[in-house]
N, C-alpha and C positions, 0 to 999 in steps of 0.2 A: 504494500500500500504506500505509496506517494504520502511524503510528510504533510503535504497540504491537504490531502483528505483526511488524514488523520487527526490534526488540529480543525478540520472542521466537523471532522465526527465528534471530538472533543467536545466541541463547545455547545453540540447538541445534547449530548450527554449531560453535560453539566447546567443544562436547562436555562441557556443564555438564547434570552428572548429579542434583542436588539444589540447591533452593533455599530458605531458612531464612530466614522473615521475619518482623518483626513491620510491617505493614503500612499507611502514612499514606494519607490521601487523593489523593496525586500518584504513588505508585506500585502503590497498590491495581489498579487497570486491567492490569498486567505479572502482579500477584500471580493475579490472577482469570483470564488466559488461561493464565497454567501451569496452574492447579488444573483448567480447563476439556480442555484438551487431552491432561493426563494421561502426556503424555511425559516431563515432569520428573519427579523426585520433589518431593513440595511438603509444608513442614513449616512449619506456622502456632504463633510462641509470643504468649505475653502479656506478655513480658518483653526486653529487648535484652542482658542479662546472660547470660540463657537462649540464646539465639540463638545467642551467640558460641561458649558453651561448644557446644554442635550441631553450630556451623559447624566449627569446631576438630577436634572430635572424630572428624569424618566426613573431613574435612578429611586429617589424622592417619591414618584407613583407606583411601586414597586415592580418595578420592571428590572427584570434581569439583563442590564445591560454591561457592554464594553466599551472602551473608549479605543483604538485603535492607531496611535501614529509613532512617527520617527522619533528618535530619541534629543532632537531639536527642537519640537514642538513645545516641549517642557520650558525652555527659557522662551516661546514665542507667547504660550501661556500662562506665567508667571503670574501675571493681576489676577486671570479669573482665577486660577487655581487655589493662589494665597487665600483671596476673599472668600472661594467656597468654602476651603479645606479646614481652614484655620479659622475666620472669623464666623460661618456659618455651619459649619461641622457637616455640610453635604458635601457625603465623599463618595469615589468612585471608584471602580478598576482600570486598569488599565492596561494594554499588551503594547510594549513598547517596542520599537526593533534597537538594535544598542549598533549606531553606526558610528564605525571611530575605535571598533573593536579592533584588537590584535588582530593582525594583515589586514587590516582597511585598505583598499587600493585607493582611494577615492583622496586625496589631499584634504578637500574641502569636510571630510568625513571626522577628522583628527580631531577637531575640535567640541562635536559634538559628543565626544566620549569623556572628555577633557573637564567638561562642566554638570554631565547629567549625574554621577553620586553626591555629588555637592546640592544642586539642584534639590535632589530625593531627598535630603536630608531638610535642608531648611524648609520646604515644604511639609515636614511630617509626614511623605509617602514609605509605607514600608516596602522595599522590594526584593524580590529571589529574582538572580538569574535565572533563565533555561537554556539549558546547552542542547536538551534532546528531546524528539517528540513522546519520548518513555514517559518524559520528568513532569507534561505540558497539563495532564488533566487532575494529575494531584496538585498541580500547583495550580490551577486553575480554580478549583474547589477549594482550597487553601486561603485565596484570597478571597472566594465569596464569604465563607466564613469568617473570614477576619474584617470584611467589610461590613459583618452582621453585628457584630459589637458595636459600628456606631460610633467608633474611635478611630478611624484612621482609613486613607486612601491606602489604596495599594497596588503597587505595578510592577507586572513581571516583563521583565524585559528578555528579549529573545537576543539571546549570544550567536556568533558568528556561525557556527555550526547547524544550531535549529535552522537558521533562516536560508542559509545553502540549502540544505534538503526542503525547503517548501518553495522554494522554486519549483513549477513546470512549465 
């Protein structure tokens, strides 16, 4: 089975009813079998600020949702996230791609790795890496539960390895 089916069997499994993305080239492939299969709900923004408030909001009407983007989008939504996470205590999941990982080819990639644990932290987001599609649906269920306490956002971010294999 193709990693990308399998993280989207995943998140079936784990009874994620809506996913909110703003979409990179390493998780585009997960974004394009939700929208293909139809079983999710799939809501596409242009913005990670936007995202957040979506993810939250739905979030908030109990809806099992995801928030989906690059590991950049984090410093590009900095305001909404502060002011959800922290001053409003509506928190979210999150499946981040970690671009800027060890053999990033990409230059402009470096930096994005450079500032996203820093980032996770002063936000109050707790996150696991996932290195393999083994590790994706415990940890998946991981963070819904931890997102049920009511305390705290939480993003797993998918390391260089997961997101080679969900390429098709």
């Amino acid at each position: 089975m193709l990693t990308v089916e399998r993280l989207y069997r995943d998140l079936l499994t784990s009874d994620v009813r809506m996913v909110v993305a703003l979409p990179d080239s390493l998780l585009g492939p997960l974004c394009r079998l939700v929208t293909e299969r139809g079983e999710i709900r799939y809501v596409q923004t242009c913005d990670e600020a936007t995202a957040v408030g979506i993810t939250a909001g739905a979030t908030l009407a109990g809806v099992r949702t995801l928030l989906i983007m690059e590991n950049s989008g984090l410093r590009r939504a900095c305001e909404t996230l502060s002011r959800f996470l922290l001053s409003h205590r509506l928190h979210v999941v999150m499946l981040i791609s970690h671009r800027g990982d060890f053999g990033e080819p990409n230059w402009w990639g470096i930096a994005h790795s450079e500032t996203m644990d820093d980032h996770l932290r002063t936000l109050r987001i707790r996150s696991k890496r996932v290195s393999g599609a083994d590790q994706f649906a415990g940890a998946l269920d991981d963070a819904y539960a931890m997102l049920g306490t009511g305390q705290c956002s939480v993003a797993l971010v998918a390391d260089r390895a997961l997101l080679a294999g969900a390429q098709r």
